[in-house]
PDB file of N, CA, C, O and CB in Angstrom:
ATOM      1  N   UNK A   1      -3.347  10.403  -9.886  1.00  0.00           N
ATOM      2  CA  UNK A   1      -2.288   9.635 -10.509  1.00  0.00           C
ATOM      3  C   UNK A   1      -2.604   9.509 -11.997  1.00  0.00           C
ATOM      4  O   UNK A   1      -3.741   9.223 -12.374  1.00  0.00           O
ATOM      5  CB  UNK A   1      -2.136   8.234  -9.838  1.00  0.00           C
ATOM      6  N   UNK A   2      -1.770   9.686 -12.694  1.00  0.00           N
ATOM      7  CA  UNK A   2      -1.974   9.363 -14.350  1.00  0.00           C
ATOM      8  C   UNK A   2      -2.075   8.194 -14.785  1.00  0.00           C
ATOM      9  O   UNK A   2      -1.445   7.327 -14.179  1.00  0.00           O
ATOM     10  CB  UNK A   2      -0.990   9.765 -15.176  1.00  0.00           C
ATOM     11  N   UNK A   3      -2.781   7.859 -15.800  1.00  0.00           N
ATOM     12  CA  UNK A   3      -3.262   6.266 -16.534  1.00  0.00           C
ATOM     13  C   UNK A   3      -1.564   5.707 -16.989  1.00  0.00           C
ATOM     14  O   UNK A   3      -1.275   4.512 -16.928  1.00  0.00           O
ATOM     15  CB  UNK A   3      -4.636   6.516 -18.438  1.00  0.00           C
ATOM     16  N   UNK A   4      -0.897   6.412 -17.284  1.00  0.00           N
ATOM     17  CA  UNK A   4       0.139   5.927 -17.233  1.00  0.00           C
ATOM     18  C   UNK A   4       1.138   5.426 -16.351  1.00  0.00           C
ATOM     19  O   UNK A   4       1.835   4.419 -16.478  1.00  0.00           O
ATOM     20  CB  UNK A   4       0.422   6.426 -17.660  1.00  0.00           C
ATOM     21  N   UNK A   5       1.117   6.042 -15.685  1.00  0.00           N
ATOM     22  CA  UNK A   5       1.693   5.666 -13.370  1.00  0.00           C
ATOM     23  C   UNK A   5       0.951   4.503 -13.600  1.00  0.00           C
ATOM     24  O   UNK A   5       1.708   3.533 -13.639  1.00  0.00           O
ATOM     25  CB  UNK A   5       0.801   7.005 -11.378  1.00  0.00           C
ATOM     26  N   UNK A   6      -0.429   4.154 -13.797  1.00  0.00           N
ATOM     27  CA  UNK A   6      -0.785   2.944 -13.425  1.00  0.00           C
ATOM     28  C   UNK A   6      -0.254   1.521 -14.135  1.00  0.00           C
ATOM     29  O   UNK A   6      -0.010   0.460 -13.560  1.00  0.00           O
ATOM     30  CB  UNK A   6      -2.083   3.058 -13.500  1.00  0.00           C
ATOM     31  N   UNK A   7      -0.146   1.843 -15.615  1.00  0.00           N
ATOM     32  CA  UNK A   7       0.290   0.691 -16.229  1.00  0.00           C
ATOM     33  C   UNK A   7       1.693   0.408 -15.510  1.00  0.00           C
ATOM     34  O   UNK A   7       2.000  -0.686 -15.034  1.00  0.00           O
ATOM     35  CB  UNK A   7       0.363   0.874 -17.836  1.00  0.00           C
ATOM     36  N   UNK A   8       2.821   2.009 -15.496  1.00  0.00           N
ATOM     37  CA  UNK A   8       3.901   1.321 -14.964  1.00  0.00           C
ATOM     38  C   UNK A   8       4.221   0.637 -13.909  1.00  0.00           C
ATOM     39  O   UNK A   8       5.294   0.036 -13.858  1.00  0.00           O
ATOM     40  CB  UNK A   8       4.553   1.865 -14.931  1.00  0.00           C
ATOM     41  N   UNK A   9       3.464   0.626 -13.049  1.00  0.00           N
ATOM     42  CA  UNK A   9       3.363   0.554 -11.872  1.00  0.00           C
ATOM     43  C   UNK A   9       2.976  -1.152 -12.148  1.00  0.00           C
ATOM     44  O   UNK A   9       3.663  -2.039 -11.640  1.00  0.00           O
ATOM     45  CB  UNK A   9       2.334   1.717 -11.139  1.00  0.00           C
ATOM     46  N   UNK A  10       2.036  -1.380 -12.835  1.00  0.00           N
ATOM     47  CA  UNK A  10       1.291  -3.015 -13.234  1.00  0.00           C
ATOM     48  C   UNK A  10       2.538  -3.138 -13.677  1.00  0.00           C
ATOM     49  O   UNK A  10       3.030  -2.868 -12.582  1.00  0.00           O
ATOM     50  CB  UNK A  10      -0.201  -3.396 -14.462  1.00  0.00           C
ATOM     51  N   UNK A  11       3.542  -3.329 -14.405  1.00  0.00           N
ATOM     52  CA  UNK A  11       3.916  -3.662 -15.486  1.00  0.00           C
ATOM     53  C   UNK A  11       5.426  -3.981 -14.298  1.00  0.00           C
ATOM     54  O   UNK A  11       5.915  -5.096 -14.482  1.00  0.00           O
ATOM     55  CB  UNK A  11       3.743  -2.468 -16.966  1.00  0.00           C
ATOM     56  N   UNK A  12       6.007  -3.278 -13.378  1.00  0.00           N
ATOM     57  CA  UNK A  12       6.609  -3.348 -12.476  1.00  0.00           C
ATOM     58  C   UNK A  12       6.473  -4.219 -11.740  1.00  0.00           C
ATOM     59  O   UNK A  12       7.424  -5.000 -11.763  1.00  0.00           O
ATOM     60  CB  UNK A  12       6.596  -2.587 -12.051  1.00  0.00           C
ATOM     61  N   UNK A  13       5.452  -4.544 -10.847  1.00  0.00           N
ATOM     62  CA  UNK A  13       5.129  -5.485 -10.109  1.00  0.00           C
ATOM     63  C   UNK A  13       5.071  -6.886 -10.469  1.00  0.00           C
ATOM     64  O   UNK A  13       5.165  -7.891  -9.765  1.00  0.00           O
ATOM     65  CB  UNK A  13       4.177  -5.169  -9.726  1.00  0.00           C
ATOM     66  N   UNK A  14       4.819  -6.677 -12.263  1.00  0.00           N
ATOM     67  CA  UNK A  14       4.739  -7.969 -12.728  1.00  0.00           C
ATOM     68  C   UNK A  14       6.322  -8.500 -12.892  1.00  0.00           C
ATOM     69  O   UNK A  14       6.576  -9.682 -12.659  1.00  0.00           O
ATOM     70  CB  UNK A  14       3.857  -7.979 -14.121  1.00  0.00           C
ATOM     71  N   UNK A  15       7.071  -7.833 -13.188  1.00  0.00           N
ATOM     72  CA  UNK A  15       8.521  -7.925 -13.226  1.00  0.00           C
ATOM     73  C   UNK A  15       8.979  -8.442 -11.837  1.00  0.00           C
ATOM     74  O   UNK A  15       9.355  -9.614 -11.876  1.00  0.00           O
ATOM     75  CB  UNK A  15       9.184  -6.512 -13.586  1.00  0.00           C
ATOM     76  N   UNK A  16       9.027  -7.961 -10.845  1.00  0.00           N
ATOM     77  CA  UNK A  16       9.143  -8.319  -9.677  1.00  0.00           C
ATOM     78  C   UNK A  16       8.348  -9.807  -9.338  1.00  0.00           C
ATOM     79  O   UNK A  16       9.144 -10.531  -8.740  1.00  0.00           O
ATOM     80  CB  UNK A  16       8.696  -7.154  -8.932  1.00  0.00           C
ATOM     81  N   UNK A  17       7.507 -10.233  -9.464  1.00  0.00           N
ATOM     82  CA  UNK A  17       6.244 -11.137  -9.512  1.00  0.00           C
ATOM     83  C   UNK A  17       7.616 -12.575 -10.044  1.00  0.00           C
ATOM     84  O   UNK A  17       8.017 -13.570  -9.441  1.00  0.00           O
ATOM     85  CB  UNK A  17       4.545 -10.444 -11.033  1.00  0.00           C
ATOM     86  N   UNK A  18       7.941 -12.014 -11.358  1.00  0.00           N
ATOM     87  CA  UNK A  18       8.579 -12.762 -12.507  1.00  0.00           C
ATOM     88  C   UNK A  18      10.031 -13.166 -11.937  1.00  0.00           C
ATOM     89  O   UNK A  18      10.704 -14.155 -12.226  1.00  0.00           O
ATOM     90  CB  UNK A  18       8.675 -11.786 -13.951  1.00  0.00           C
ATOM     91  N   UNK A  19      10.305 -12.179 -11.098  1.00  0.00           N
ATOM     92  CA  UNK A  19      11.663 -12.613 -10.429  1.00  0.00           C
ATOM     93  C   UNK A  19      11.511 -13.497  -9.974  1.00  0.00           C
ATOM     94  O   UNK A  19      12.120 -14.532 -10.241  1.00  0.00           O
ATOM     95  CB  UNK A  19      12.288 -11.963  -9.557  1.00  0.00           C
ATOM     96  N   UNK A  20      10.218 -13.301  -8.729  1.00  0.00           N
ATOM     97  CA  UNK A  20      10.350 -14.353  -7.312  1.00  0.00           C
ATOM     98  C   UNK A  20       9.783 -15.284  -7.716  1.00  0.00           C
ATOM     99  O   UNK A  20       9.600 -16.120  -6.831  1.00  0.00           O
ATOM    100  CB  UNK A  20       9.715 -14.009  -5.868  1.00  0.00           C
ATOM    101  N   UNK A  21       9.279 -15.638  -8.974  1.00  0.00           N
ATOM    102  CA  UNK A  21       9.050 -16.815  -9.537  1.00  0.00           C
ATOM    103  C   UNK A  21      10.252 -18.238 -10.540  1.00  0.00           C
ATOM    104  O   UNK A  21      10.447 -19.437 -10.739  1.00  0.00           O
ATOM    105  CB  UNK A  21       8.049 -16.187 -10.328  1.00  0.00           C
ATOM    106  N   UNK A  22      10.563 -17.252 -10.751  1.00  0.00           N
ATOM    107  CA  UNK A  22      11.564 -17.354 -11.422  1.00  0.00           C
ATOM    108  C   UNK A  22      12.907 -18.568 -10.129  1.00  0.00           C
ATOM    109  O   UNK A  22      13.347 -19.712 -10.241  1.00  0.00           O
ATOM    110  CB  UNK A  22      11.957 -15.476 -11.874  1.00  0.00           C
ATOM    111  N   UNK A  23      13.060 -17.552  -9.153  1.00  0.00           N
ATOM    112  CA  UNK A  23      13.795 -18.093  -8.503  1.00  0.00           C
ATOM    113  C   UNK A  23      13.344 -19.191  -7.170  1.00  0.00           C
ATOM    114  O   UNK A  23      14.034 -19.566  -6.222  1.00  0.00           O
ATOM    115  CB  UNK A  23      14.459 -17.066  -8.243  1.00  0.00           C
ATOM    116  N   UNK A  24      11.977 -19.506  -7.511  1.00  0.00           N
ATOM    117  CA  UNK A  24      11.410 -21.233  -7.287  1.00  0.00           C
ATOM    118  C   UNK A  24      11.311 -22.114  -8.319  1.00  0.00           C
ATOM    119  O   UNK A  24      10.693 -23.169  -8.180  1.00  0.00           O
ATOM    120  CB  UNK A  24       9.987 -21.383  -6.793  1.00  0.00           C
ATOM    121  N   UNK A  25      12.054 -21.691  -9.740  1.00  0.00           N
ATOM    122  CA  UNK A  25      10.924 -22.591 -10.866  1.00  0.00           C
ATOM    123  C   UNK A  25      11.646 -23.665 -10.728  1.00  0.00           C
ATOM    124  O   UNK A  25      11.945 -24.075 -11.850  1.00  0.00           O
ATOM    125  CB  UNK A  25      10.669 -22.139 -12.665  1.00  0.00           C
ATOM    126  N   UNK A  26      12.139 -24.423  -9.778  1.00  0.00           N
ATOM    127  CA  UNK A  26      12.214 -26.079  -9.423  1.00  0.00           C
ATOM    128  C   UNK A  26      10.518 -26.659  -9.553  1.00  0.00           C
ATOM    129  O   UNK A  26      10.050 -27.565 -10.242  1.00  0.00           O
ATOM    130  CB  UNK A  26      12.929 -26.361  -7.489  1.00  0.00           C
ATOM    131  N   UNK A  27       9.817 -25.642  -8.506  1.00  0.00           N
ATOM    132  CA  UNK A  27       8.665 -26.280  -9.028  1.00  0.00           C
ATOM    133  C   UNK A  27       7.461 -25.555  -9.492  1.00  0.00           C
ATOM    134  O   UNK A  27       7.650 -24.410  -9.904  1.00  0.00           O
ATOM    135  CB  UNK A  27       8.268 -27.089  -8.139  1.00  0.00           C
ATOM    136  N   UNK A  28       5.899 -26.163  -9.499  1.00  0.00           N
ATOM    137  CA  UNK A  28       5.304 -26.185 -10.517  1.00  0.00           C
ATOM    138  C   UNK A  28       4.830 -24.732 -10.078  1.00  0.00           C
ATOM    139  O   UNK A  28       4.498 -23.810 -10.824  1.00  0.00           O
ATOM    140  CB  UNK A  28       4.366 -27.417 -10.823  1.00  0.00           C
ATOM    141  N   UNK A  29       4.879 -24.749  -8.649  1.00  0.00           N
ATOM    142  CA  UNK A  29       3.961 -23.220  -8.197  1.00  0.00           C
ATOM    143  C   UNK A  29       5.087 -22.239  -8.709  1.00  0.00           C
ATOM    144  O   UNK A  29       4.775 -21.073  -8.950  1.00  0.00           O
ATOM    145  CB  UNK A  29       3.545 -22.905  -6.136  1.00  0.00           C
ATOM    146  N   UNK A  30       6.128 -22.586  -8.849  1.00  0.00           N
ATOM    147  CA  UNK A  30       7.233 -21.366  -9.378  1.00  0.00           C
ATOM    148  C   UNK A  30       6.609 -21.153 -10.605  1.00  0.00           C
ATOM    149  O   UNK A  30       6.064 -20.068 -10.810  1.00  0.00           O
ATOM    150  CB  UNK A  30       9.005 -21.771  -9.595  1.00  0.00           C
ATOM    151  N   UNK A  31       6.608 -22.037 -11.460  1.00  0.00           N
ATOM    152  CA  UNK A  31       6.275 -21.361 -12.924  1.00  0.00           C
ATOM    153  C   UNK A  31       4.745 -20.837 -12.951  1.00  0.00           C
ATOM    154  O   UNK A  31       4.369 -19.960 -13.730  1.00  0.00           O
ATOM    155  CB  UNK A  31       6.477 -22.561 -14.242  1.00  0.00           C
ATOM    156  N   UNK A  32       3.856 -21.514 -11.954  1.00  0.00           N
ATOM    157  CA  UNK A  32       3.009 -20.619 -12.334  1.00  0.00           C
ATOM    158  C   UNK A  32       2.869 -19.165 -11.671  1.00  0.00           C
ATOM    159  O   UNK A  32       1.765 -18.637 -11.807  1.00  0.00           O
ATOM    160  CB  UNK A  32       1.937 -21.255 -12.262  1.00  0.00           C
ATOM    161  N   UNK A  33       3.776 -18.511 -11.027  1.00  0.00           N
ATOM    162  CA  UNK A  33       3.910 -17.765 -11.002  1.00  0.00           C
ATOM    163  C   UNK A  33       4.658 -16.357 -11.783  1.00  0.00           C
ATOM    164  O   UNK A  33       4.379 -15.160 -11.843  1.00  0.00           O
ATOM    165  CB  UNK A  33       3.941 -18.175 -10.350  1.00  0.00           C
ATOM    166  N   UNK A  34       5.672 -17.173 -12.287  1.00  0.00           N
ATOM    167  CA  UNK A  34       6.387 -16.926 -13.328  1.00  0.00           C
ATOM    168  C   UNK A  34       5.577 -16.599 -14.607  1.00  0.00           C
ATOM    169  O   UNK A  34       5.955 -15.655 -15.301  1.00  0.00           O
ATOM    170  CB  UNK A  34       7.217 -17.986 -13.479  1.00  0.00           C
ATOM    171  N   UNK A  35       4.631 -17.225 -14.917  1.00  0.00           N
ATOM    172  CA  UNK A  35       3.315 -16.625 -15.942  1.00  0.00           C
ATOM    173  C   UNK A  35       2.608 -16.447 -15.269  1.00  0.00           C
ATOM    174  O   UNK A  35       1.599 -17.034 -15.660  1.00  0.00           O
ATOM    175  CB  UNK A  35       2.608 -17.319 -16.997  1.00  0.00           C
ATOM    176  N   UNK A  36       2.279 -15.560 -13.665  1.00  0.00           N
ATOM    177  CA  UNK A  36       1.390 -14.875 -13.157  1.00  0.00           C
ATOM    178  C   UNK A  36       2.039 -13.280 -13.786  1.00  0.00           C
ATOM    179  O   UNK A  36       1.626 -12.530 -14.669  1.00  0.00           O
ATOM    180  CB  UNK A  36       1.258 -15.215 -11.443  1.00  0.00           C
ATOM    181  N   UNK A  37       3.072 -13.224 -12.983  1.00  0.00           N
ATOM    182  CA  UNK A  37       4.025 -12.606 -13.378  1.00  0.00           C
ATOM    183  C   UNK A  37       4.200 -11.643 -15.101  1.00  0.00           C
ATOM    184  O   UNK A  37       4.010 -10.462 -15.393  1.00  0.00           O
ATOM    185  CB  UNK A  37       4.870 -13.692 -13.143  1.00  0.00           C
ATOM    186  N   UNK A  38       4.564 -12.638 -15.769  1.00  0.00           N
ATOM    187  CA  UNK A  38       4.644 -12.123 -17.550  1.00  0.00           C
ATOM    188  C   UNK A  38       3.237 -11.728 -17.779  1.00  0.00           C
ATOM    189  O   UNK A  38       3.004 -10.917 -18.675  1.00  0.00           O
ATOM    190  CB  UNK A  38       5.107 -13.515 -18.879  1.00  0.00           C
ATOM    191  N   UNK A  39       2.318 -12.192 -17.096  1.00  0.00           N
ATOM    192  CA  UNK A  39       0.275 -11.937 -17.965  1.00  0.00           C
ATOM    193  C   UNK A  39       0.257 -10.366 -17.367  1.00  0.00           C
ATOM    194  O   UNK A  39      -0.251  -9.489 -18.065  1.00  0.00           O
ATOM    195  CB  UNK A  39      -1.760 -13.362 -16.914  1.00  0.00           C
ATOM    196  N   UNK A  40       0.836 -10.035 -16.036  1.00  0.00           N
ATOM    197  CA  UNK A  40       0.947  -8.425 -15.748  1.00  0.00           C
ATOM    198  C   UNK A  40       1.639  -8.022 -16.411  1.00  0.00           C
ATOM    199  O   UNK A  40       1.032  -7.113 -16.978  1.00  0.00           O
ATOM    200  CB  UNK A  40       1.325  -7.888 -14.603  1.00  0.00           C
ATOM    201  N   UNK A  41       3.328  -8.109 -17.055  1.00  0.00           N
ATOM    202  CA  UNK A  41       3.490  -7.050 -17.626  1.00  0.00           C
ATOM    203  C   UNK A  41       3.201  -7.290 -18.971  1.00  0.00           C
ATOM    204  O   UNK A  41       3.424  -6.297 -19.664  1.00  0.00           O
ATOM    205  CB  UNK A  41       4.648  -6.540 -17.378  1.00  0.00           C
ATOM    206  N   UNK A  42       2.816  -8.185 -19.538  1.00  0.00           N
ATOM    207  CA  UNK A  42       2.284  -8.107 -20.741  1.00  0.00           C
ATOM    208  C   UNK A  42       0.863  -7.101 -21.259  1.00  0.00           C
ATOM    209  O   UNK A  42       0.600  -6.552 -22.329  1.00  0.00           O
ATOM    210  CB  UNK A  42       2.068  -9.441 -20.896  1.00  0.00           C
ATOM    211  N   UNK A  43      -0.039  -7.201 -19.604  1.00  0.00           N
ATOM    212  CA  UNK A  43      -1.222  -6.286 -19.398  1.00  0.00           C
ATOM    213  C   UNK A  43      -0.988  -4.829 -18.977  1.00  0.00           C
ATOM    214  O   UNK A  43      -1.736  -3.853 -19.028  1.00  0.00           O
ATOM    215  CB  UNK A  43      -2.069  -6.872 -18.380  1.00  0.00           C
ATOM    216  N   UNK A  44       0.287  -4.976 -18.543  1.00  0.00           N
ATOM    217  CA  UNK A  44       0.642  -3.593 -18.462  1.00  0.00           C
ATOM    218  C   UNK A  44       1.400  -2.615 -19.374  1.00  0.00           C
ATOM    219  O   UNK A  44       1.566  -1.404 -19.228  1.00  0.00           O
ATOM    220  CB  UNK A  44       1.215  -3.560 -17.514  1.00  0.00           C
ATOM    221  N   UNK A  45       1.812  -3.420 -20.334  1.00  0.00           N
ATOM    222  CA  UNK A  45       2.357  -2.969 -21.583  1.00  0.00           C
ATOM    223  C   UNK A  45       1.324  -2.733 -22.402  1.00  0.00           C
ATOM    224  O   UNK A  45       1.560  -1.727 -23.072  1.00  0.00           O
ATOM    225  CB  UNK A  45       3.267  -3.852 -22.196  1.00  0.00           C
ATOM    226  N   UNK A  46      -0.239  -3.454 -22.769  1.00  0.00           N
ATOM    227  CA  UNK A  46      -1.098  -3.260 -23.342  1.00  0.00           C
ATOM    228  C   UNK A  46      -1.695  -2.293 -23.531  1.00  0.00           C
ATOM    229  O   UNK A  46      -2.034  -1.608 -24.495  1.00  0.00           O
ATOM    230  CB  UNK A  46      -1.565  -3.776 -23.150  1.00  0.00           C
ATOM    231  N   UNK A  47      -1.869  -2.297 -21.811  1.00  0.00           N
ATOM    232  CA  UNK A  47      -2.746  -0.776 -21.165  1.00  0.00           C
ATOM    233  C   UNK A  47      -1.851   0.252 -21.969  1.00  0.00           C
ATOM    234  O   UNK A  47      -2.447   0.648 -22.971  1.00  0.00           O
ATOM    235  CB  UNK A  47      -2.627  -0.393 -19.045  1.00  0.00           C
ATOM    236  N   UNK A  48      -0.567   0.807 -21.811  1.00  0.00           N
ATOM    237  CA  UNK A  48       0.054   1.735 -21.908  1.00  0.00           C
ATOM    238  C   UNK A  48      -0.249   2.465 -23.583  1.00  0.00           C
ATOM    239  O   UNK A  48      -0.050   3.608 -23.995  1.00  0.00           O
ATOM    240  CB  UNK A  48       1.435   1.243 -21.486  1.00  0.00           C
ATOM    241  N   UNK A  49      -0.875   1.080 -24.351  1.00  0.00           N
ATOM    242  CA  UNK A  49      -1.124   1.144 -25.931  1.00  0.00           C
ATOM    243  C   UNK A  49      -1.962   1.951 -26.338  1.00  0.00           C
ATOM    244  O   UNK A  49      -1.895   2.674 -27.332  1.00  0.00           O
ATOM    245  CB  UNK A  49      -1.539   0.032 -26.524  1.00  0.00           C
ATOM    246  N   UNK A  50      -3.206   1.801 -25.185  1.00  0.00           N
ATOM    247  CA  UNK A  50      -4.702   1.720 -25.193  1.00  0.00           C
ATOM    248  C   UNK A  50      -5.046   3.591 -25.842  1.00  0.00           C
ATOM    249  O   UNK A  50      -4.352   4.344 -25.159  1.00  0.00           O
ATOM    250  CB  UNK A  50      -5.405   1.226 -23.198  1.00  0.00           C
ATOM    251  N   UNK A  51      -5.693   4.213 -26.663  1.00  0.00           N
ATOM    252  CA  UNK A  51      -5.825   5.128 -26.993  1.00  0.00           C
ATOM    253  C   UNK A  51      -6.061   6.104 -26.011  1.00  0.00           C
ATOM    254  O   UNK A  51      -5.478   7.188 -26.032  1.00  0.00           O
ATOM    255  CB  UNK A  51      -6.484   4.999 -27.763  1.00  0.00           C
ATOM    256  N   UNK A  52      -7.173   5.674 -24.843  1.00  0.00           N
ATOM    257  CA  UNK A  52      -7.687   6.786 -23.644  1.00  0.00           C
ATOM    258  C   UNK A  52      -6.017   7.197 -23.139  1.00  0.00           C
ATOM    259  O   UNK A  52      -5.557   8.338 -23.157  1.00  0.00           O
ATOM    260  CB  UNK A  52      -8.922   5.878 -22.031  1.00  0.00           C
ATOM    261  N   UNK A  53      -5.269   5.926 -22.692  1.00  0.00           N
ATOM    262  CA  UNK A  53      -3.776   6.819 -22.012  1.00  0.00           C
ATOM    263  C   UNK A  53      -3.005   7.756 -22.740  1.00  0.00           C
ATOM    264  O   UNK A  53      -2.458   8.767 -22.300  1.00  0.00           O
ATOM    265  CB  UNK A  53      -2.595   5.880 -21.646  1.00  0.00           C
ATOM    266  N   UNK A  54      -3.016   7.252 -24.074  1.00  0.00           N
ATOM    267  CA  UNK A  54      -2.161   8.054 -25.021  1.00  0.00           C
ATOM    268  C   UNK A  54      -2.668   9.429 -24.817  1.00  0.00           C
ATOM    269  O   UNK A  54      -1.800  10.204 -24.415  1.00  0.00           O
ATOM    270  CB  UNK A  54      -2.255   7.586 -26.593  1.00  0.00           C
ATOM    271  N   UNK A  55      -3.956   9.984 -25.005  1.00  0.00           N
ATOM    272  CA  UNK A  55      -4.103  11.069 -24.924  1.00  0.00           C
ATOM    273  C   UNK A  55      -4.149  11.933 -23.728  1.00  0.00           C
ATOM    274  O   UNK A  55      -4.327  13.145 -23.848  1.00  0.00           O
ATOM    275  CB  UNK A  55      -4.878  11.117 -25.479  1.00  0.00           C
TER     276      UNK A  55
END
């Protein structure tokens, strides 16, 4: 699999993550999931930066 499959793949799940959080944030475990959520694709957007994938 390519270093890139992997970020998208992180970066996906975190989106998904962000949904089903999203649609509890009445309460507190919703939002923290909801920034479980954004810290993946934010880490998966990072990765994708990282010089080793680029090349």
């Amino acid at each position: 699999m390519k270093s890139t499959t992997t970020s998208w793949i992180v970066t996906g799940l975190g989106a998904v993550v962000s949904g089903l959080g999203a649609t509890m944030r009445r309460s507190r475990l919703g939002s923290g999931i909801i920034g479980f959520g954004l810290a993946h694709v934010v880490l998966g957007m990072l990765d994708m930066l990282r010089p080793t994938v680029n090349k």
